[in-house]
N, CA and C atoms as an extended XYZ file, in Angstrom:
504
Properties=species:S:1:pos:R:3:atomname:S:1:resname:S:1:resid:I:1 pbc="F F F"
N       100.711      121.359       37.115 N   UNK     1
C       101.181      119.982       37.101 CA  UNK     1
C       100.149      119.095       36.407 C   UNK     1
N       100.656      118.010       35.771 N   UNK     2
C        99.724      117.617       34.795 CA  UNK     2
C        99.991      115.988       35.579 C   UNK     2
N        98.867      115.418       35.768 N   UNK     3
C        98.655      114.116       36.409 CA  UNK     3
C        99.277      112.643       35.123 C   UNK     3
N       100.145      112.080       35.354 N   UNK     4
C       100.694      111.089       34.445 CA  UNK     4
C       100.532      109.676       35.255 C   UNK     4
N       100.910      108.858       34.115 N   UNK     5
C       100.860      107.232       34.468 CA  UNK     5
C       102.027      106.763       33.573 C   UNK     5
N       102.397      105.758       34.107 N   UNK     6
C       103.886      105.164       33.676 CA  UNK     6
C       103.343      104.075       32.305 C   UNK     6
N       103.668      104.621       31.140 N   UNK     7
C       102.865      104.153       30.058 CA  UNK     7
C       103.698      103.209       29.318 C   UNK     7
N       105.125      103.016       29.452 N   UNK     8
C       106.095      101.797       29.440 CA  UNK     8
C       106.995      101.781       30.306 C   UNK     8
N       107.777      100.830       30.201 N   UNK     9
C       108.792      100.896       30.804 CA  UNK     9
C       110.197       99.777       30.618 C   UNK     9
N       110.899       99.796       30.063 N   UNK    10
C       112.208       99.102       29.374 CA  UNK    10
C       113.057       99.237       28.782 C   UNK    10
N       113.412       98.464       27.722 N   UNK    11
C       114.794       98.960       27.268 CA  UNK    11
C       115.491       99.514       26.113 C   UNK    11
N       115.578      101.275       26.021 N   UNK    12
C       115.681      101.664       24.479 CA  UNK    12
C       116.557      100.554       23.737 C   UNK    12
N       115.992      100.456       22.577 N   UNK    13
C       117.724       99.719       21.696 CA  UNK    13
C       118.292      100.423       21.115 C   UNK    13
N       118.258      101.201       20.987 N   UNK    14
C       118.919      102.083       20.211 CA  UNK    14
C       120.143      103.095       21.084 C   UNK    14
N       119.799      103.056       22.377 N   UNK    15
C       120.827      103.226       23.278 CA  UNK    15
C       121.294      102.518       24.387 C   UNK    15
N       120.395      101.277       24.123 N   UNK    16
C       120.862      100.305       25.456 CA  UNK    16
C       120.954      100.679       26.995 C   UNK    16
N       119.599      101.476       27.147 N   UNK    17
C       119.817      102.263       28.176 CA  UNK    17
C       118.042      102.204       28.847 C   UNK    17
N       117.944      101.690       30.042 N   UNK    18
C       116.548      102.044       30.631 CA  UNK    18
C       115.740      102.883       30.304 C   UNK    18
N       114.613      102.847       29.839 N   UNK    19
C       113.722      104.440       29.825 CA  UNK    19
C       112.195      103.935       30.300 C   UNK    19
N       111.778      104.687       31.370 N   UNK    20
C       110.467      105.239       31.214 CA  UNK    20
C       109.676      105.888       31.018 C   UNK    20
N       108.683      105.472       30.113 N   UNK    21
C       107.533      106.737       29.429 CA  UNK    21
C       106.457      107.639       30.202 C   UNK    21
N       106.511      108.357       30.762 N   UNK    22
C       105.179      108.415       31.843 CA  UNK    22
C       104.222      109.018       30.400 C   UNK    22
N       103.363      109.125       30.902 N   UNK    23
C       102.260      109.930       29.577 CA  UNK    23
C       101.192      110.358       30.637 C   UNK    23
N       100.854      111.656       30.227 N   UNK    24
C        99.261      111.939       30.540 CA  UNK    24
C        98.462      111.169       30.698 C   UNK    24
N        97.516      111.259       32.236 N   UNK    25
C        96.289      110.218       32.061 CA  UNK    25
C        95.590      111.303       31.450 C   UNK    25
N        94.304      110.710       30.552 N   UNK    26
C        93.397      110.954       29.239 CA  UNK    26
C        94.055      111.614       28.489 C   UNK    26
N        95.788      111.060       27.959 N   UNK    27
C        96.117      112.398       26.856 CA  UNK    27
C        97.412      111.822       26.125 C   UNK    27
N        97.854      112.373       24.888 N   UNK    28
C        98.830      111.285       24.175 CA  UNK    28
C       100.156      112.003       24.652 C   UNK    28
N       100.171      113.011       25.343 N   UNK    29
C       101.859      113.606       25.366 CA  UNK    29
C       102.162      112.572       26.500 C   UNK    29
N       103.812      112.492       26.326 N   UNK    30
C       104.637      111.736       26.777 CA  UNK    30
C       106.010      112.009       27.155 C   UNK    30
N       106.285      111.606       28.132 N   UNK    31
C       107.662      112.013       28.549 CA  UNK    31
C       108.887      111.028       28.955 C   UNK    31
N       109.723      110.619       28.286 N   UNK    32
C       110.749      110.168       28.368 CA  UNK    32
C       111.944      110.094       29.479 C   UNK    32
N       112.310      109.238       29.998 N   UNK    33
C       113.315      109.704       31.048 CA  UNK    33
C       113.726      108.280       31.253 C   UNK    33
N       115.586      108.460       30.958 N   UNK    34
C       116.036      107.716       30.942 CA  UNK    34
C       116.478      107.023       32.614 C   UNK    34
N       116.747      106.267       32.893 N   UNK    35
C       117.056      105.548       34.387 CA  UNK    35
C       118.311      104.405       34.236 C   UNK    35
N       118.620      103.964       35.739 N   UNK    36
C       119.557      103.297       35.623 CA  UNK    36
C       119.308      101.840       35.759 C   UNK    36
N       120.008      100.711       35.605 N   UNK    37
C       119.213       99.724       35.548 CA  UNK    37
C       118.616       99.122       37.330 C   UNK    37
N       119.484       99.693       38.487 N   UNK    38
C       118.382       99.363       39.622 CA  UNK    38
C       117.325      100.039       39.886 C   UNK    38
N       116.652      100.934       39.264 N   UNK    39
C       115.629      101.773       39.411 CA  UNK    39
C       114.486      101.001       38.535 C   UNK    39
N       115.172      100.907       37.397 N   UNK    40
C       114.308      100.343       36.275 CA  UNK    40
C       113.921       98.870       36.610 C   UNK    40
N       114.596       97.969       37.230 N   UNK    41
C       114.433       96.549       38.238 CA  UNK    41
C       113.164       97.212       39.531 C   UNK    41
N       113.565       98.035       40.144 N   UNK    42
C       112.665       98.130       41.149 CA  UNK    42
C       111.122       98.851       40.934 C   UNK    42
N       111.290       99.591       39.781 N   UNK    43
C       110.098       99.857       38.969 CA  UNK    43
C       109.345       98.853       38.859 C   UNK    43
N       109.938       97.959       37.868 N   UNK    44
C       109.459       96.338       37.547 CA  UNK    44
C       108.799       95.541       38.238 C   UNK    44
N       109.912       95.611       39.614 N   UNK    45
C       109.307       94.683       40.193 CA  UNK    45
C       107.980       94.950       40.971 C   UNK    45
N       108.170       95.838       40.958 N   UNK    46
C       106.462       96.726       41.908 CA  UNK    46
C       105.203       96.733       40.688 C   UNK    46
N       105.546       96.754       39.644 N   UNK    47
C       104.314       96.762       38.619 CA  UNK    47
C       104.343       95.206       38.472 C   UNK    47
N       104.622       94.684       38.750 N   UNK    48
C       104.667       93.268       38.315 CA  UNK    48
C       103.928       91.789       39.894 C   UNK    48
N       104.152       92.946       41.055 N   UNK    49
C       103.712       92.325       42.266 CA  UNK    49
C       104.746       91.370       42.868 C   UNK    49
N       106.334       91.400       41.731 N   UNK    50
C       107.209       90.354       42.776 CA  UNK    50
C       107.315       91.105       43.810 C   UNK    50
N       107.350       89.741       45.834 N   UNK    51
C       107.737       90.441       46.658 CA  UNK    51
C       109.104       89.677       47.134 C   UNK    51
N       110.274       90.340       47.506 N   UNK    52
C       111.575       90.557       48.149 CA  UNK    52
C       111.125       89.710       49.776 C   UNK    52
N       111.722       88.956       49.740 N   UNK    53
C       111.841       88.120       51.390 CA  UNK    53
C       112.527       89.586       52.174 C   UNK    53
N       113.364       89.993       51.942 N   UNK    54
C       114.008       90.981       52.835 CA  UNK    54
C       113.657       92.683       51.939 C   UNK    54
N       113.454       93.533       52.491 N   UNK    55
C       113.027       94.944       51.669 CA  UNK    55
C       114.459       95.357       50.706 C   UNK    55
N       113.783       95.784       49.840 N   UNK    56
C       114.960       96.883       49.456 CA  UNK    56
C       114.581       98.058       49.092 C   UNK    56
N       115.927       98.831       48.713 N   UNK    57
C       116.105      100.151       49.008 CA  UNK    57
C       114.431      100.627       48.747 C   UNK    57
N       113.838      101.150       48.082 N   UNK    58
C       112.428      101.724       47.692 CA  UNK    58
C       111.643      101.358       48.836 C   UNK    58
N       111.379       99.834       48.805 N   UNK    59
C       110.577       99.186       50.107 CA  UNK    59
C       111.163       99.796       51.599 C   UNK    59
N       112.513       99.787       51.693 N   UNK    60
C       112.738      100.434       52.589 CA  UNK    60
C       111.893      101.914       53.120 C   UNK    60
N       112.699      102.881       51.786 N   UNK    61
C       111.986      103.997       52.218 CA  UNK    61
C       110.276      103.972       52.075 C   UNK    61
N       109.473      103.480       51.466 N   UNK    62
C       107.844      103.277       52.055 CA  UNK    62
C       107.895      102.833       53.185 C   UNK    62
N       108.700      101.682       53.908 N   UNK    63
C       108.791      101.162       55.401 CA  UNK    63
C       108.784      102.653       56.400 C   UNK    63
N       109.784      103.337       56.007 N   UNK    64
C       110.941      104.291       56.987 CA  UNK    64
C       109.366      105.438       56.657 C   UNK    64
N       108.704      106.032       55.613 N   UNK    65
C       107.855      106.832       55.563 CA  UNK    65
C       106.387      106.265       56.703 C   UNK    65
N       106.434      105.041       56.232 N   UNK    66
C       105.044      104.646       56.880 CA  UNK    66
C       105.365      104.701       58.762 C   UNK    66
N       106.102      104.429       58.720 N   UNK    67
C       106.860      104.071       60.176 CA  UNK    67
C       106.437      105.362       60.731 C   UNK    67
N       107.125      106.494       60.164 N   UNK    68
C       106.738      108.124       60.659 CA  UNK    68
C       105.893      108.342       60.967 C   UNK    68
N       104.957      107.493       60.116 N   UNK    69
C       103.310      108.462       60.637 CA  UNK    69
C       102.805      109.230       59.344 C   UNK    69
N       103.706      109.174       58.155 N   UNK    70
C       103.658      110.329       57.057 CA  UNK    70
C       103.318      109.356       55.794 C   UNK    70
N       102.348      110.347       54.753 N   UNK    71
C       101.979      109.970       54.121 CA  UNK    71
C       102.105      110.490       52.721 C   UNK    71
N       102.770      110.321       51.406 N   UNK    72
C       103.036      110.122       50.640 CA  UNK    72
C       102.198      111.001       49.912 C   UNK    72
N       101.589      112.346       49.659 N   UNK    73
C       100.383      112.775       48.742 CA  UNK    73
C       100.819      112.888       47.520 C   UNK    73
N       102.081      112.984       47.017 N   UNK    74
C       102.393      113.259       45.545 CA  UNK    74
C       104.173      113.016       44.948 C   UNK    74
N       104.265      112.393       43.835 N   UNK    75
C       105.804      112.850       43.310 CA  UNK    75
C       105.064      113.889       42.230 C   UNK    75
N       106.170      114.399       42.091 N   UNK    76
C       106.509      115.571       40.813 CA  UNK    76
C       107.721      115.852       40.076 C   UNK    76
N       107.217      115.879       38.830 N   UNK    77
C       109.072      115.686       38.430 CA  UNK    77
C       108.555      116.796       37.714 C   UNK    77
N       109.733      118.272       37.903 N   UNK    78
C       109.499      119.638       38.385 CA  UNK    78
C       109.993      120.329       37.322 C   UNK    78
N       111.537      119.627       36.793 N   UNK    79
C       112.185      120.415       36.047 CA  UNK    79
C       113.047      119.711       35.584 C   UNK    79
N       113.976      120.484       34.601 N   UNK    80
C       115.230      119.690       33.686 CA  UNK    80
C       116.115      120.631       33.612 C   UNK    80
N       117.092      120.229       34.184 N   UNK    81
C       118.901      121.244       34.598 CA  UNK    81
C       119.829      120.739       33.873 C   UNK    81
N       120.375      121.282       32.946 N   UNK    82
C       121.698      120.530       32.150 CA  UNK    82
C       121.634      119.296       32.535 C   UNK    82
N       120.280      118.713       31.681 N   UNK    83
C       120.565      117.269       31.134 CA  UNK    83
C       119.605      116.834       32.244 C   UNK    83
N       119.487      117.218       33.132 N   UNK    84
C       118.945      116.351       34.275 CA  UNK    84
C       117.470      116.188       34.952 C   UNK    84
N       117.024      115.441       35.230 N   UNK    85
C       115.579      115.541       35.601 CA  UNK    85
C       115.730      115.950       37.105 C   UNK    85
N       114.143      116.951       37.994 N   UNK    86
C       113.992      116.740       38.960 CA  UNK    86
C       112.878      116.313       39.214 C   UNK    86
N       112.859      115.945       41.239 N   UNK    87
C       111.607      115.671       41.006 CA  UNK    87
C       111.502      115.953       42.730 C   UNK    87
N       110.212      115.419       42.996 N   UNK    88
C       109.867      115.972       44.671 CA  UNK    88
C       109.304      114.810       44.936 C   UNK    88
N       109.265      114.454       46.601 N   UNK    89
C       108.192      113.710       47.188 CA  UNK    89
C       107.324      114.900       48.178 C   UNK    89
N       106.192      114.490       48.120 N   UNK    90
C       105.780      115.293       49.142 CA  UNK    90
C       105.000      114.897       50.027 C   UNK    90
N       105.487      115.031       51.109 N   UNK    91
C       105.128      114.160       52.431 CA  UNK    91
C       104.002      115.193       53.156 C   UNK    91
N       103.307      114.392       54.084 N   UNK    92
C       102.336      114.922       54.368 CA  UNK    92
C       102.368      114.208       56.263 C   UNK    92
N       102.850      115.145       57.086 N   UNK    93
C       102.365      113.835       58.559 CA  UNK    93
C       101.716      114.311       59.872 C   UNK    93
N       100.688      114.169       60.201 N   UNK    94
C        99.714      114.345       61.151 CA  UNK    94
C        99.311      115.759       61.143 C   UNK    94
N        98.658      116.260       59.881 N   UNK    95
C        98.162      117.505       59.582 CA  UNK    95
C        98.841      118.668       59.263 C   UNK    95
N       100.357      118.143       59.605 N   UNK    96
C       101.410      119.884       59.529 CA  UNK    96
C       101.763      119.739       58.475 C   UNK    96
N       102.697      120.780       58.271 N   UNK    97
C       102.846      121.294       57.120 CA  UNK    97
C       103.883      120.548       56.558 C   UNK    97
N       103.590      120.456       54.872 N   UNK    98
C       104.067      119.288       54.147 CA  UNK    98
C       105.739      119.951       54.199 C   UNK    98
N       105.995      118.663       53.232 N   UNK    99
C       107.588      118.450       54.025 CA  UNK    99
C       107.835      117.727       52.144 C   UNK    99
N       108.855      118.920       51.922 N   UNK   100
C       108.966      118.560       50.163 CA  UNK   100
C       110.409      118.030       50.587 C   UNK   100
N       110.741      116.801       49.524 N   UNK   101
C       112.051      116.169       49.681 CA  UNK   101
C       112.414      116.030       48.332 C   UNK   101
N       113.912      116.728       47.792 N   UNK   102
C       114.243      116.577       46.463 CA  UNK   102
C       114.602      115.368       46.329 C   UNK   102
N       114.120      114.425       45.172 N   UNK   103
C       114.635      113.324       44.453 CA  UNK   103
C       114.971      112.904       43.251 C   UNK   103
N       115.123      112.046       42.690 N   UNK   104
C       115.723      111.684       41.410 CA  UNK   104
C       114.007      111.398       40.653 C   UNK   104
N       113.972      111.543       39.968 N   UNK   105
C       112.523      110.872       39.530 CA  UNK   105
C       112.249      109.567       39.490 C   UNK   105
N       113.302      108.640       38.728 N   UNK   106
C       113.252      107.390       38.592 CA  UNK   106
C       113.340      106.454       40.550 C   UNK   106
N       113.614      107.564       41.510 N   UNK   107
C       113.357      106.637       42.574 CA  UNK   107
C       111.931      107.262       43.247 C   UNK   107
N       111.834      108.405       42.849 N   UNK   108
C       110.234      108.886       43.243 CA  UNK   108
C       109.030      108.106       42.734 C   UNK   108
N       109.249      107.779       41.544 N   UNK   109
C       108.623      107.199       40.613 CA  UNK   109
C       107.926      105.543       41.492 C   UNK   109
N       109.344      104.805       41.840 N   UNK   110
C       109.432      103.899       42.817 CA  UNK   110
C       109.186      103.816       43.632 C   UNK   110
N       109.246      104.555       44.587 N   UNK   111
C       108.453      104.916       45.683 CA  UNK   111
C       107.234      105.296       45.891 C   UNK   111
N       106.610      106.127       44.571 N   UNK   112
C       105.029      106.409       44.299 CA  UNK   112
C       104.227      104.698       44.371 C   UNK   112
N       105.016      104.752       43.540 N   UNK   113
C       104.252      102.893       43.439 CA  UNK   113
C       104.289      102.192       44.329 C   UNK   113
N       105.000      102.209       45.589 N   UNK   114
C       104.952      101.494       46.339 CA  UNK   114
C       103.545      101.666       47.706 C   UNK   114
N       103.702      103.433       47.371 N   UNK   115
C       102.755      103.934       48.210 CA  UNK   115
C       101.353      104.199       47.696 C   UNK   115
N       101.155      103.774       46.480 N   UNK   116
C        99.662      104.135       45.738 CA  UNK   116
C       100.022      105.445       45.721 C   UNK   116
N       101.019      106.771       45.523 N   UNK   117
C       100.894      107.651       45.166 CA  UNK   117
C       100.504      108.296       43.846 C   UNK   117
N        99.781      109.721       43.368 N   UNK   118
C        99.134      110.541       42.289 CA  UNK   118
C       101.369      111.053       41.618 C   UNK   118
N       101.537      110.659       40.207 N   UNK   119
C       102.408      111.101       39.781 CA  UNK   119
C       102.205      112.309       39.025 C   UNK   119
N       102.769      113.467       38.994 N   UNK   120
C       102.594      114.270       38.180 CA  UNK   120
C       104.099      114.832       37.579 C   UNK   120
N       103.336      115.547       36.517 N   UNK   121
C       104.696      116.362       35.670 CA  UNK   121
C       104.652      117.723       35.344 C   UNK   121
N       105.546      118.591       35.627 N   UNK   122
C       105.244      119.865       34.978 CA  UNK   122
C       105.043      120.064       33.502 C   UNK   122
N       103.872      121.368       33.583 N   UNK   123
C       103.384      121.304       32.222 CA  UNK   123
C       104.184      121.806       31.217 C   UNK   123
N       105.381      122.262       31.698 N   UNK   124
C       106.458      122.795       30.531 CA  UNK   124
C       107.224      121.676       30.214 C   UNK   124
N       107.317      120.505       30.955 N   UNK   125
C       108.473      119.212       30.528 CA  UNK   125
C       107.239      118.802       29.196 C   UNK   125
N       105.770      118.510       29.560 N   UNK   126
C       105.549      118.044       28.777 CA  UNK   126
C       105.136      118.441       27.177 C   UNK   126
N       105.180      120.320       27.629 N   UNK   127
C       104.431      120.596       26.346 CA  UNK   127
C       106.071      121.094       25.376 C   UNK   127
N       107.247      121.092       26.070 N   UNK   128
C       108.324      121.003       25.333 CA  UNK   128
C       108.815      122.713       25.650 C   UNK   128
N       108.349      123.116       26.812 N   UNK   129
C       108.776      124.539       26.960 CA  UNK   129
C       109.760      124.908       27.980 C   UNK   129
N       110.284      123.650       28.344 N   UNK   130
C       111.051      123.690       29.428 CA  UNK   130
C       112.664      124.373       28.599 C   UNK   130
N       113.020      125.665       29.644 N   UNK   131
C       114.550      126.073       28.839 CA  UNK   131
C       115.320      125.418       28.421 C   UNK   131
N       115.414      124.624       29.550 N   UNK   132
C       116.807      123.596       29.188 CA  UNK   132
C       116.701      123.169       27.717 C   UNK   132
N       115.594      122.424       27.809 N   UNK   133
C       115.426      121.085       26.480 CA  UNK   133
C       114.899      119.546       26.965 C   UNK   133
N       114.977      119.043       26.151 N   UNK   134
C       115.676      117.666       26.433 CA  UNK   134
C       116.625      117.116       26.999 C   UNK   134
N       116.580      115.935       27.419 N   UNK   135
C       117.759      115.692       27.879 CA  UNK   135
C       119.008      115.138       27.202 C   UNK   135
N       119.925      115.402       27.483 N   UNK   136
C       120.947      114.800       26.283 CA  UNK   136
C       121.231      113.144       26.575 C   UNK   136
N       120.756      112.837       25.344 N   UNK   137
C       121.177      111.052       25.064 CA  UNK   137
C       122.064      110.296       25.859 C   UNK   137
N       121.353      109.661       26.479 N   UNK   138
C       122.517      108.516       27.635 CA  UNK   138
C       123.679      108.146       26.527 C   UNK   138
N       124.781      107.310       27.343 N   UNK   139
C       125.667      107.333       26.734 CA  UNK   139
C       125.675      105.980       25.656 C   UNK   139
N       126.438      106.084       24.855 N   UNK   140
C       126.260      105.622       23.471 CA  UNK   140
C       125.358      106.023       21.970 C   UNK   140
N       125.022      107.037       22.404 N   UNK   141
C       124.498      107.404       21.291 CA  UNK   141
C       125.011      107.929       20.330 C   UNK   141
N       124.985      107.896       19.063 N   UNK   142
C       125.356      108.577       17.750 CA  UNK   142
C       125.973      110.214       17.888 C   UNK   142
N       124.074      110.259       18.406 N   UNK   143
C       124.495      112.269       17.997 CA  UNK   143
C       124.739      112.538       19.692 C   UNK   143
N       125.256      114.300       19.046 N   UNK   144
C       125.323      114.873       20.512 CA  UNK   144
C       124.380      114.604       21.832 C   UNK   144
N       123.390      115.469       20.741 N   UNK   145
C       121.721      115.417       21.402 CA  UNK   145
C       120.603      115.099       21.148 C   UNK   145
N       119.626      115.097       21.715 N   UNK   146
C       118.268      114.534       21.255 CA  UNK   146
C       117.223      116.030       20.890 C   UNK   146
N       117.190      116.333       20.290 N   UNK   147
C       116.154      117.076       19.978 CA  UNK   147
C       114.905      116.883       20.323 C   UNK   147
N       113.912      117.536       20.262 N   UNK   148
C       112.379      117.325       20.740 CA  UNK   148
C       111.901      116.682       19.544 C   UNK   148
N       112.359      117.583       18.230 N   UNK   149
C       112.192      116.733       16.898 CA  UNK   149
C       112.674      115.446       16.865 C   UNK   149
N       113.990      114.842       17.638 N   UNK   150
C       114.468      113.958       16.682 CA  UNK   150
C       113.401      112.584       17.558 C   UNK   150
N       113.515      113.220       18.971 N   UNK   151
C       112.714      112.334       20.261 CA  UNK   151
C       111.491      111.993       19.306 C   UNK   151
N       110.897      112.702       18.887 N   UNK   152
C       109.449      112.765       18.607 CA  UNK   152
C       109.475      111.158       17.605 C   UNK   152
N       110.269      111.655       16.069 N   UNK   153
C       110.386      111.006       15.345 CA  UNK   153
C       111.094      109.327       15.813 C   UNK   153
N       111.368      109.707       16.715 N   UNK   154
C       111.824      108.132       17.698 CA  UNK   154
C       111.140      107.749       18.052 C   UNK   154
N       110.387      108.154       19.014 N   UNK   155
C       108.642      107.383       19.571 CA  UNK   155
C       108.359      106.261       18.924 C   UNK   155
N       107.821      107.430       17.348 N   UNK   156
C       106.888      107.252       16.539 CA  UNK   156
C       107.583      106.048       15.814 C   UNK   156
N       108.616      105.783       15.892 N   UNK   157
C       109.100      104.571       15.337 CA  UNK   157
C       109.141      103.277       16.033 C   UNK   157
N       108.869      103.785       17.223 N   UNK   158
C       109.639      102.185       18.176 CA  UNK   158
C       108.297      101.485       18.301 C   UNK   158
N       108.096      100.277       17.747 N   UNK   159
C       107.566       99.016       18.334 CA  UNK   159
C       107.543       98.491       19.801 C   UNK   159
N       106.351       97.934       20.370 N   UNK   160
C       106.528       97.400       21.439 CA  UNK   160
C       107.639       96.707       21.917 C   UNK   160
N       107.986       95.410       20.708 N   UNK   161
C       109.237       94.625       20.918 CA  UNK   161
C       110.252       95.754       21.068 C   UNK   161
N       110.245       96.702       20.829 N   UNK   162
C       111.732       97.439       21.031 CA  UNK   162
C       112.035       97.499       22.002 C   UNK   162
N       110.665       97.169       23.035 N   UNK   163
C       111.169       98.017       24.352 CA  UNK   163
C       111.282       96.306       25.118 C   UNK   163
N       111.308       95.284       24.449 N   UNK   164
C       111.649       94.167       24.598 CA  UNK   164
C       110.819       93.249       26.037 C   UNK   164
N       111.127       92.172       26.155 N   UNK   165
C       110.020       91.844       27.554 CA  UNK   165
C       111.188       92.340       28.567 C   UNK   165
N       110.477       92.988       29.974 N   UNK   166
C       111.371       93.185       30.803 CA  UNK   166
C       111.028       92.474       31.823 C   UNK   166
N       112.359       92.148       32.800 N   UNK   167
C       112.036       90.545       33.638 CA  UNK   167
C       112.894       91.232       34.235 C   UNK   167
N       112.579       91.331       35.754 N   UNK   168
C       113.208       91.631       36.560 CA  UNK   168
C       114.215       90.274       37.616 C   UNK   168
């Protein structure tokens, strides 16, 4: 597992569709993963320090974890299944044995942040060896799929403004 940090986060234009970048800490690979727009709001709003008079969903579950007694040691986003990302929380509570919970990434992701959690990624999503592939292009896109090539050559094109100011 390779330790990452959320290195953007907003809105492709080119598919009009949420994405966050995580990237390697000390390293330029990067990983893409598209989200929906309440994930990508609650992302936001946690990197940004707005706080909610009443919790929501994310705040919730850090509430409902902390409440337990359990503590948050890691997300991991594990693998890619026809098209799809996974990912884990992994809970940790009063010395026993950890307690893995499958999640979506984009709400693990959310929940890491809420808890000061370590994000990581498997080293096959990032070095491009994962079977599956890529994931195939949210909807509206041109082509079928995204290639690792075509991803790459996309990066390398997008401007900050692309990913536009995001305001939760």
């Amino acid at each position: 597992m390779v330790p990452v940090t959320i290195a953007k986060l907003g809105l492709d234009s080119v598919s009009n569709a949420y994405v966050v970048l995580l990237q390697e800490r000390n390293g330029e690979r990067v990983l893409p993963i598209w989200i929906g727009r309440p994930e990508a709001e609650s992302i936001a709003v946690q990197i940004s320090g707005v706080k909610h008079e009443r919790p929501m969903t994310h705040d919730l579950c850090q509430l409902i974890i902390a409440g337990l007694g359990a503590t948050l040691r890691r997300v991991q986003v594990t693998r890619l299944q026809n098209g799809t990302f996974f990912a884990e929380l992994h809970l940790e509570r009063g010395g026993g044995a950890p307690v893995i919970v499958d999640a979506r990434p984009s709400d693990s992701i959310a929940i890491a942040l809420r808890l000061d959690a370590p994000i990581y990624v498997s080293e096959a999503l990032l070095g491009g060896d994962q079977e599956d592939g890529l994931p195939e292009q949210p909807a509206g896109r041109d082509d079928d799929t995204l290639s690792a090539e075509k991803l790459q050559r996309h990066l390398e094109q997008l401007r900050p403004e692309d990913f536009g100011k995001f305001t939760p």
